[in-house]
TORBA-15243 format. One record per residue (C-alpha): residue in three letters; x negated, y, z. Coordinates in Angstrom, 3 decimals, decimal comma, m for minus. Layout:
BEGIN
{node ALA {X Y Z}}
...
This chain:
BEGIN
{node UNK {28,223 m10,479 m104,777}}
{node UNK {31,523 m8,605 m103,622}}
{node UNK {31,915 m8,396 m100,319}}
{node UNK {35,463 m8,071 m99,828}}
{node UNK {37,969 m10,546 m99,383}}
{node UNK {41,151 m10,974 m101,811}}
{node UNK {43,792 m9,760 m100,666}}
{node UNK {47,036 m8,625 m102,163}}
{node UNK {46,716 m4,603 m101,649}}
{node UNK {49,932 m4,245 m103,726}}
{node UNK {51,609 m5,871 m100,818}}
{node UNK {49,761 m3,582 m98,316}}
{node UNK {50,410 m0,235 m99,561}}
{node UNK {54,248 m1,156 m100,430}}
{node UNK {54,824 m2,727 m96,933}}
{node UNK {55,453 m0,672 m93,440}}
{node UNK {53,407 m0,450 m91,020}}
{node UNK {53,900 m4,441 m89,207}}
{node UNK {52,893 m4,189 m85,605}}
{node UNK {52,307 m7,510 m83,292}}
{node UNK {54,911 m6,363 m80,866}}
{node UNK {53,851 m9,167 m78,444}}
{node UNK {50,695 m7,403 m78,150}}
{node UNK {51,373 m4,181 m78,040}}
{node UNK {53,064 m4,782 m74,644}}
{node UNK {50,194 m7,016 m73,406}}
{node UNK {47,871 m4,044 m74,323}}
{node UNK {50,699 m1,574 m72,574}}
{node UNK {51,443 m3,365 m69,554}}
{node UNK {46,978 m3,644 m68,891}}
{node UNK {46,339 m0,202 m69,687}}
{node UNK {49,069 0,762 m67,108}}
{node UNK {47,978 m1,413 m64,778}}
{node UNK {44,444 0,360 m65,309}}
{node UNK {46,078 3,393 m64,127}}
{node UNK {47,952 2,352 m61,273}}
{node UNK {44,691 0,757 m59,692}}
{node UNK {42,017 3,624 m60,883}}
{node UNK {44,476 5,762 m59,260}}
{node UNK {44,380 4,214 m56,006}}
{node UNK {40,708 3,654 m55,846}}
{node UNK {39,997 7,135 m56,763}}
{node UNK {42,214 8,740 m54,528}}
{node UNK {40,040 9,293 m52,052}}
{node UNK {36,949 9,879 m53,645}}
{node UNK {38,587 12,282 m55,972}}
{node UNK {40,476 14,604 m53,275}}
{node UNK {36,869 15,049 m51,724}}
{node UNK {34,722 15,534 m54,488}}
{node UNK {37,331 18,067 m56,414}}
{node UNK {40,767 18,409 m54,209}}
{node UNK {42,637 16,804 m56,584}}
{node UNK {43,526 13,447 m55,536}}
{node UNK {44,723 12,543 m58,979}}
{node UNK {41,650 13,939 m60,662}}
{node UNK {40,845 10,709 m61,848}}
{node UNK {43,835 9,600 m62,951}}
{node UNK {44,503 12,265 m65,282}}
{node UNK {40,825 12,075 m66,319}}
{node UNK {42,420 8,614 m67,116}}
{node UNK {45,461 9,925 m68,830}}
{node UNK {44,114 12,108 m71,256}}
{node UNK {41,457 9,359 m72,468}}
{node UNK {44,190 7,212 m73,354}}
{node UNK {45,924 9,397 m75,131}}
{node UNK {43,012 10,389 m77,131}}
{node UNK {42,102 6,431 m77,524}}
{node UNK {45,666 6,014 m78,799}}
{node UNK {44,907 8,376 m81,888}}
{node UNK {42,188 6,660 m82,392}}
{node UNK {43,668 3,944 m83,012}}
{node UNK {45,918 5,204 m85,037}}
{node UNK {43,256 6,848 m87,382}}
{node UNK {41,527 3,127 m87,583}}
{node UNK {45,032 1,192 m88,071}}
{node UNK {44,889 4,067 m91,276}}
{node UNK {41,495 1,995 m92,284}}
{node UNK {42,352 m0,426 m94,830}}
{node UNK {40,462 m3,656 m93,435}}
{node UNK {38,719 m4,083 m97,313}}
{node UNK {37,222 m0,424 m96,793}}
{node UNK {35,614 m1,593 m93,541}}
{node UNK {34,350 m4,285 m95,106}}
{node UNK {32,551 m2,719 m97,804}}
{node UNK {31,086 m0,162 m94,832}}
{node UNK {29,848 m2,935 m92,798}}
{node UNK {26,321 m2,132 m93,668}}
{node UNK {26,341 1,772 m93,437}}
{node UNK {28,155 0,957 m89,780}}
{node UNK {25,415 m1,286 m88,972}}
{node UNK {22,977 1,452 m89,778}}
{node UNK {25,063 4,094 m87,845}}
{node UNK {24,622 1,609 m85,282}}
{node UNK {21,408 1,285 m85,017}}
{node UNK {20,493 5,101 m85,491}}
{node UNK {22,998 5,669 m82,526}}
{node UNK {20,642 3,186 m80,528}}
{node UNK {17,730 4,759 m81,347}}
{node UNK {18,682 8,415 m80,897}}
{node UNK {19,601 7,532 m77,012}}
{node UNK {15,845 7,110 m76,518}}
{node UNK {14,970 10,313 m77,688}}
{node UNK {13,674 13,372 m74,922}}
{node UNK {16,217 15,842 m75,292}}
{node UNK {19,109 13,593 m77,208}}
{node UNK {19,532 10,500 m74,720}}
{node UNK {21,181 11,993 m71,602}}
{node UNK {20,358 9,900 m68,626}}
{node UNK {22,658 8,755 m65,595}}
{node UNK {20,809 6,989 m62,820}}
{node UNK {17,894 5,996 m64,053}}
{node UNK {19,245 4,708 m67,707}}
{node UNK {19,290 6,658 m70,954}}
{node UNK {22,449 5,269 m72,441}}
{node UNK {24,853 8,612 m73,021}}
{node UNK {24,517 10,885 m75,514}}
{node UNK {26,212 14,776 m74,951}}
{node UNK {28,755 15,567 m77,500}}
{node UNK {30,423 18,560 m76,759}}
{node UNK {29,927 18,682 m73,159}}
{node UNK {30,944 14,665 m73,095}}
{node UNK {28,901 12,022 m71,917}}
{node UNK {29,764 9,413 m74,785}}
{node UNK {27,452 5,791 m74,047}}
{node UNK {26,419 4,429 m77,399}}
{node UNK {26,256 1,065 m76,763}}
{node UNK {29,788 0,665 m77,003}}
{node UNK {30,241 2,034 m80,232}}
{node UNK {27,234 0,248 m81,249}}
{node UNK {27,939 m2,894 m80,191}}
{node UNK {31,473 m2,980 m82,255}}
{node UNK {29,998 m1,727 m85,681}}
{node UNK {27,342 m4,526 m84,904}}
{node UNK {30,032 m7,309 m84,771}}
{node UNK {32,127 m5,776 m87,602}}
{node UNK {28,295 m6,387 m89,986}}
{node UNK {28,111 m9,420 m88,219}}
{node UNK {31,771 m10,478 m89,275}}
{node UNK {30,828 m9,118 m93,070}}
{node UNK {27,815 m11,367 m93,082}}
{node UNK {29,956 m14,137 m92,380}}
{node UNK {32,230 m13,840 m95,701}}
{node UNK {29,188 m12,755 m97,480}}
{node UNK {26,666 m15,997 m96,813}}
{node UNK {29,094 m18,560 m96,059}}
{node UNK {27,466 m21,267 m97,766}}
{node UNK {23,713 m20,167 m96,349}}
{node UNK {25,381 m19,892 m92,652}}
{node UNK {27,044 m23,632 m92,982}}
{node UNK {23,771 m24,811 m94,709}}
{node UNK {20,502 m23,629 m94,198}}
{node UNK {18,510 m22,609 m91,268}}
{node UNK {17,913 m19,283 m92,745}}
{node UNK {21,201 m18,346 m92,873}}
{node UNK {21,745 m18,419 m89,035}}
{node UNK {18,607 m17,059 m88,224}}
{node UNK {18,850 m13,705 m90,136}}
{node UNK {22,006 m12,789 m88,381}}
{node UNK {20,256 m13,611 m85,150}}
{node UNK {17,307 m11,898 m85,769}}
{node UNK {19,333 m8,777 m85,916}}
{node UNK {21,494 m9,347 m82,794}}
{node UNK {18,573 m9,410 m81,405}}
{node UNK {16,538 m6,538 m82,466}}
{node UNK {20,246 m4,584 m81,474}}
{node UNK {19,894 m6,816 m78,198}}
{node UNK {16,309 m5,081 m77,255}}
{node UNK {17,223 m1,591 m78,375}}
{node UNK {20,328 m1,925 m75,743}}
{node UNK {17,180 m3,393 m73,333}}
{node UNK {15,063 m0,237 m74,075}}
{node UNK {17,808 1,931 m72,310}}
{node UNK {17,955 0,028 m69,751}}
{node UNK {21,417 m1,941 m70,546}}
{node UNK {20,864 m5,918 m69,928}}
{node UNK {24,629 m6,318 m69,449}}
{node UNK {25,470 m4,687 m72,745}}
{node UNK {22,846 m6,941 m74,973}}
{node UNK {23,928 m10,244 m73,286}}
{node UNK {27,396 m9,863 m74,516}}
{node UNK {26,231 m8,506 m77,176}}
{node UNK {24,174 m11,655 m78,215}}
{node UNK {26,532 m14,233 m76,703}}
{node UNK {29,564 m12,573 m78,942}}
{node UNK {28,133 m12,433 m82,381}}
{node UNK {26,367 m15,929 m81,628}}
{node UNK {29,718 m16,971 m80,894}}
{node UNK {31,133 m15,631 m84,412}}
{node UNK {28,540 m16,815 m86,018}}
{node UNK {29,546 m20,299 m84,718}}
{node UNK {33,105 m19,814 m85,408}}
{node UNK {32,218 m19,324 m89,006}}
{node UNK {30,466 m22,738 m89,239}}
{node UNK {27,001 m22,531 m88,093}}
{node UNK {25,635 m25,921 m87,590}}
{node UNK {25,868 m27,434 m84,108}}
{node UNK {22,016 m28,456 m83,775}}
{node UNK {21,206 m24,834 m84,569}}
{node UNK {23,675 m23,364 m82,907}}
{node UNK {22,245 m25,242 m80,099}}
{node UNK {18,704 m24,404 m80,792}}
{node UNK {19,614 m20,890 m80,534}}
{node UNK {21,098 m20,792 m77,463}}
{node UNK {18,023 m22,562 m75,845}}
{node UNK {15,829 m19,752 m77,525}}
{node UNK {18,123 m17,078 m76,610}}
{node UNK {18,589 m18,248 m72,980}}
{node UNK {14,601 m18,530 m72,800}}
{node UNK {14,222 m15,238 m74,177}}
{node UNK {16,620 m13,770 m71,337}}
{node UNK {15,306 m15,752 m68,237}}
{node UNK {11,431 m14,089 m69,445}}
{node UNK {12,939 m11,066 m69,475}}
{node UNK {14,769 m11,366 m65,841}}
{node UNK {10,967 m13,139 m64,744}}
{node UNK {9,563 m10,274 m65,936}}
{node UNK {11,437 m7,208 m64,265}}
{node UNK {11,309 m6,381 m61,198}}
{node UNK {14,844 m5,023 m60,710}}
{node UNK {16,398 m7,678 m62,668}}
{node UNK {14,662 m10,168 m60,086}}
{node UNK {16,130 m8,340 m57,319}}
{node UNK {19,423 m8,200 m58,478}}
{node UNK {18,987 m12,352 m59,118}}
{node UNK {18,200 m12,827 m56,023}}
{node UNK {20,579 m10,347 m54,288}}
{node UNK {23,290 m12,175 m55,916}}
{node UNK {21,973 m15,925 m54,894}}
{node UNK {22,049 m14,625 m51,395}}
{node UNK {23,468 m10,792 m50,836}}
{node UNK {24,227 m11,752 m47,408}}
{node UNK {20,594 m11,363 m46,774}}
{node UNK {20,522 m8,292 m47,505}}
{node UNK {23,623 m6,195 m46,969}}
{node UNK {22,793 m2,812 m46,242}}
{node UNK {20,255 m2,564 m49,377}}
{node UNK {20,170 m4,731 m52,650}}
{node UNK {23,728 m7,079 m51,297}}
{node UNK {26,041 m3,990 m50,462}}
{node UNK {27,951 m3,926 m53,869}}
{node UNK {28,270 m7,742 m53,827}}
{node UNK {28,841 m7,928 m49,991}}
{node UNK {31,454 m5,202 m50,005}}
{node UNK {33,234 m6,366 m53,131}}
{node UNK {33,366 m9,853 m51,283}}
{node UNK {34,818 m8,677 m48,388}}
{node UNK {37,492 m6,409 m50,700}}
{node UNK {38,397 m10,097 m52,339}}
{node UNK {38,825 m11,521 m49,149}}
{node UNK {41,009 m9,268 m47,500}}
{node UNK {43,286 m9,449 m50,159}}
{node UNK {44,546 m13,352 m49,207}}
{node UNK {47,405 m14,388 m51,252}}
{node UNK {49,773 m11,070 m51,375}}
{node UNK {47,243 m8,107 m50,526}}
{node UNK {47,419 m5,933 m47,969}}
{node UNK {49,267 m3,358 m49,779}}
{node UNK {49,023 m0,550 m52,694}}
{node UNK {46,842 2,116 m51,522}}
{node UNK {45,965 0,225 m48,727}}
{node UNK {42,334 m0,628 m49,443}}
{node UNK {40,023 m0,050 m47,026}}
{node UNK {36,859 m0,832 m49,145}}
{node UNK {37,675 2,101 m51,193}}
{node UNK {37,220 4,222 m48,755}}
{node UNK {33,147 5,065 m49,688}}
{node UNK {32,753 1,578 m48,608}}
{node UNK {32,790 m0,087 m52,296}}
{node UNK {30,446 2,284 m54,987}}
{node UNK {32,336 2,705 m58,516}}
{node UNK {35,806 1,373 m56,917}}
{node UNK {37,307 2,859 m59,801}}
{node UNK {35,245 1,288 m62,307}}
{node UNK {32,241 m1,652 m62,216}}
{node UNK {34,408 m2,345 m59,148}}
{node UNK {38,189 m1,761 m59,967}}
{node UNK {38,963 m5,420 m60,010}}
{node UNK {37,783 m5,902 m56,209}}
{node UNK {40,279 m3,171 m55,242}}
{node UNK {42,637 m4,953 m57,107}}
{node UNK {42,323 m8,109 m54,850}}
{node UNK {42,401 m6,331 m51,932}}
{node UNK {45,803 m4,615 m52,513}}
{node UNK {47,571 m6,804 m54,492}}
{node UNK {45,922 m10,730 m53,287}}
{node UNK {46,131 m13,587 m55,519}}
{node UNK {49,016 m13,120 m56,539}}
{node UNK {47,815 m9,691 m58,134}}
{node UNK {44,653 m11,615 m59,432}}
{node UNK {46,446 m14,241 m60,786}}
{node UNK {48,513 m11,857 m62,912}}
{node UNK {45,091 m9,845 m64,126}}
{node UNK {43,992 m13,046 m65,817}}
{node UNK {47,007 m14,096 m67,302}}
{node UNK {47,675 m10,982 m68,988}}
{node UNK {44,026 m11,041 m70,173}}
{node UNK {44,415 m14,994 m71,132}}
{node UNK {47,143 m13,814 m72,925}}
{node UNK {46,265 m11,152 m75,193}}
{node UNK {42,952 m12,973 m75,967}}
{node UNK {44,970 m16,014 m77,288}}
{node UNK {47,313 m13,587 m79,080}}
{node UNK {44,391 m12,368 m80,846}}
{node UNK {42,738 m16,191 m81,469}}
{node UNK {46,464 m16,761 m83,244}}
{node UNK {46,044 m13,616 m85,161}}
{node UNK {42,504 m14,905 m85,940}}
{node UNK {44,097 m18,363 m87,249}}
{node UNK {46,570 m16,938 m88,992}}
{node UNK {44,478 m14,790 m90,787}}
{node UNK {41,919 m17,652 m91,687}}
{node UNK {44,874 m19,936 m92,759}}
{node UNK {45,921 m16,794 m95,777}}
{node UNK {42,107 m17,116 m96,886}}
{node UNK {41,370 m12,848 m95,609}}
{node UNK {37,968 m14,085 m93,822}}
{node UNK {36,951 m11,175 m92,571}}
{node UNK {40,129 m9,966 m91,001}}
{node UNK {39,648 m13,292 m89,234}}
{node UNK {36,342 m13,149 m87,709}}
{node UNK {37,474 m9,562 m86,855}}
{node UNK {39,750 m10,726 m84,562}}
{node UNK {37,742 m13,705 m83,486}}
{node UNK {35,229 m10,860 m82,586}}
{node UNK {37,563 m8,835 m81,095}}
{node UNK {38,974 m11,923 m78,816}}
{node UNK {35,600 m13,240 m77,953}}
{node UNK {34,435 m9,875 m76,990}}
{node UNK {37,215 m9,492 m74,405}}
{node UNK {37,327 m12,393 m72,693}}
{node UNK {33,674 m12,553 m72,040}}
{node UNK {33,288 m8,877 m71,363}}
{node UNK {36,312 m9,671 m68,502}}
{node UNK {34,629 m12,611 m67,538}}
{node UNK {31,975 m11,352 m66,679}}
{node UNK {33,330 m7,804 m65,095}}
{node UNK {35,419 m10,538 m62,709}}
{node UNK {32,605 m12,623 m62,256}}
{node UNK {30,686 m9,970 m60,916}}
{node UNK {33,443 m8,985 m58,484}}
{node UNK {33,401 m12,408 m57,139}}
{node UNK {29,897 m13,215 m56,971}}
{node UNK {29,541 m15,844 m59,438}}
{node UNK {27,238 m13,474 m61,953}}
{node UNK {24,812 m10,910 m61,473}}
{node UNK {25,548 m7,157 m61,391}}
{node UNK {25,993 m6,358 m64,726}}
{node UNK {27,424 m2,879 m64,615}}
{node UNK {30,469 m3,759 m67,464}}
{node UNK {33,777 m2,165 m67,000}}
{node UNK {37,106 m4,587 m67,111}}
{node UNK {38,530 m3,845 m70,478}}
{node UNK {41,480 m1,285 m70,615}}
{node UNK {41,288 m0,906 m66,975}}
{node UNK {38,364 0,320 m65,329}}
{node UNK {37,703 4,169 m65,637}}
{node UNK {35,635 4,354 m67,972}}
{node UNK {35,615 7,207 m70,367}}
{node UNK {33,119 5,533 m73,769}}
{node UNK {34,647 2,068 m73,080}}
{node UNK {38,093 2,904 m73,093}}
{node UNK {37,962 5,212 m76,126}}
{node UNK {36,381 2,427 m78,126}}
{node UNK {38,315 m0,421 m76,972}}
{node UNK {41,584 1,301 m78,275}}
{node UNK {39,951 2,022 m81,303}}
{node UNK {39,396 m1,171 m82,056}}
{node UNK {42,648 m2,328 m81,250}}
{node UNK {43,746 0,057 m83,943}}
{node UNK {41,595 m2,550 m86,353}}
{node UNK {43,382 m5,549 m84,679}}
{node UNK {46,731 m4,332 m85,369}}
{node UNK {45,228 m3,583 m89,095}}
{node UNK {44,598 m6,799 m89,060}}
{node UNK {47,572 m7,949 m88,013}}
{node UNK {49,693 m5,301 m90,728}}
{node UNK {47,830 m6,860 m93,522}}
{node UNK {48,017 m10,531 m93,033}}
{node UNK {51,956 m10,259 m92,200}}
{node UNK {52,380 m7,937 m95,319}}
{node UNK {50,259 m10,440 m97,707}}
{node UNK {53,463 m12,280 m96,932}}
{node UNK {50,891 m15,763 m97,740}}
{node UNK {50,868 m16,590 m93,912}}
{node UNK {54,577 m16,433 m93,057}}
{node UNK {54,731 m18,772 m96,718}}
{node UNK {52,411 m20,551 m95,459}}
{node UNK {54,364 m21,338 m92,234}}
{node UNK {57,150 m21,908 m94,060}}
{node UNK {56,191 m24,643 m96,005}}
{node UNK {54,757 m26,806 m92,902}}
């Protein structure tokens, strides 16, 4: 069975390159944002640990520029030769997984093995691994349609493998990395028409599966119970949550200022990154806040309509691409803010495009290459502006 779905390539190759110029200034108008806070957070920090004060940002600077070719290089992808790599990327995937565990390979950072050293660069797999996942995932969607909307079978082989990627991720340790790993492709999977009952069923099984796990660990208990109640201990397992609070509620409605932190100053651990969006709150209030999520709101809808668009032209996969892509985001912001404010666990997940982050940020702008591939191919089909057209 052919995995790749029709589209007209005559009309891709003849057609310039079409760019979603909505989103491109979303994506623009985050990143720099990203830059503006990292910088301030890191100021500090970075002017005692190397006497550059803008260490960090230019750190910063240079890994968006390199994420920027890389997108590029994927926008270069047609999205049909993607699909018909889905399973070799799956493999990569897993083989990148698997080599993080090995002595000598797997480079660890406090206490987790998640980086491996490329060229004196600390690159952490499970973000590349987690995308190639999602793109087999999407693949598998077009592929066993009929078995996904049908038959048992055909939701639980998909899930199966989420989860074997899911406990791989667990093995590093990375908890916050396999939940949204799980949640996201169990999300696709119900996009593309899983039944309801089993959808269901899963996420009973899967949310078993995880509270053993937490019941089961001692650390991951702590960090439960430090976040039902970090006040009761703020000097040990409550001083991220307790400091980040505090950052949040100094901010009130218009902050007290760029710059003006005080949390930041070796108050808040990883301002510039787990953190960033405390900082944020603090300088720049609710109003600031406010902002943050609409801009994120609105590039993850921009995507969703991409997503639709792309479903409504019959290109499948370039759909549940995007649908990836979008769900990805918003949950992986979700829960970054959520952990800022106290309403999840510590999770250790950077904001998207924002935090400093050096693996995150490469790969997130590589796949936005793929989302604006997306986007070239279904406006250059010319079916979905017909399609318009006729309603």
């Amino acid at each position: 069975m052919s995995a790749v779905t029709p589209v007209s390539a005559h009309a891709v190759r003849t057609a310039g390159p079409q760019l979603d110029r909505v989103m491109l200034i979303l994506i623009g108008v985050i990143v720099l944002l990203g830059l503006v806070m990292v910088t301030s957070a890191s100021i500090t920090m970075a002017a005692r640990d190397s006497g550059d004060p803008f260490a960090y940002l230019e750190r910063q600077l240079v890994l968006v520029l390199a994420g920027l070719c890389l997108a590029a290089l994927t926008f270069a992808v047609p999205i049909a030769r993607l699909e018909k790599l889905a399973l070799p990327l799956l493999l990569l995937a897993g083989a990148l997984l698997l080599a993080v565990l090995i002595p000598g390979l797997g480079h660890v950072v406090n206490g987790s093995r998640r980086w491996l050293r490329i060229a004196g660069f600390n690159f952490q797999v499970s973000e590349a691994a987690r995308v190639l996942t999602l793109v087999y995932i999407a693949s598998y969607c077009v592929r066993f349609e009929t078995a996904l909307r049908s038959r048992l079978s055909g939701l639980a082989r998909p899930m199966a493998l989420l989860a074997l990627m899911a406990l791989l991720l667990l093995v590093e340790p990375d908890f916050g990395a396999a939940s949204v790993l799980f949640v996201t492709g169990f999300g696709l999977l119900f996009l593309a028409g899983a039944q309801l009952r089993w959808a269901l069923a899963a996420v009973l099984l899967g949310a078993a599966a995880m509270s053993t796990l937490v019941l089961l660990s001692g650390y991951r208990m702590r960090r439960l119970t430090a976040f039902l109640d970090p006040w009761a201990d703020p000097y040990n397992s409550g001083f991220q949550l307790t400091q980040s609070l505090i950052a949040i509620g100094r901010g009130e409605w218009f902050g007290v200022g760029l710059g003006a932190s005080v949390q930041k100053l070796f108050y808040l651990p990883e301002a510039h990154n787990d953190f960033l969006f405390a900082v944020l709150a603090e300088e720049l209030g609710l109003v600031g806040v406010v902002v943050t999520l609409a801009l994120f709101l609105a590039l993850a809808w921009r995507v969703f309509g991409l997503a639709r668009r792309a479903h409504a032209t019959g290109m499948k996969f370039h759909a549940y691409l995007a649908a990836g892509f979008g769900l990805w985001l918003g949950l992986q912001a979700f829960v970054n803010i959520g952990v800022n404010m106290g309403v999840l666990p510590t999770k250790g997940l950077t904001l998207p495009l924002m935090s400093y982050g050096r693996s995150s940020l490469l790969v997130v702008l590589a796949w936005l290459g793929v989302i604006m591939r997306v986007h070239h191919e279904v406006a250059s089909s010319g079916r979905g502006h017909a399609r318009e057209r006729t309603k």
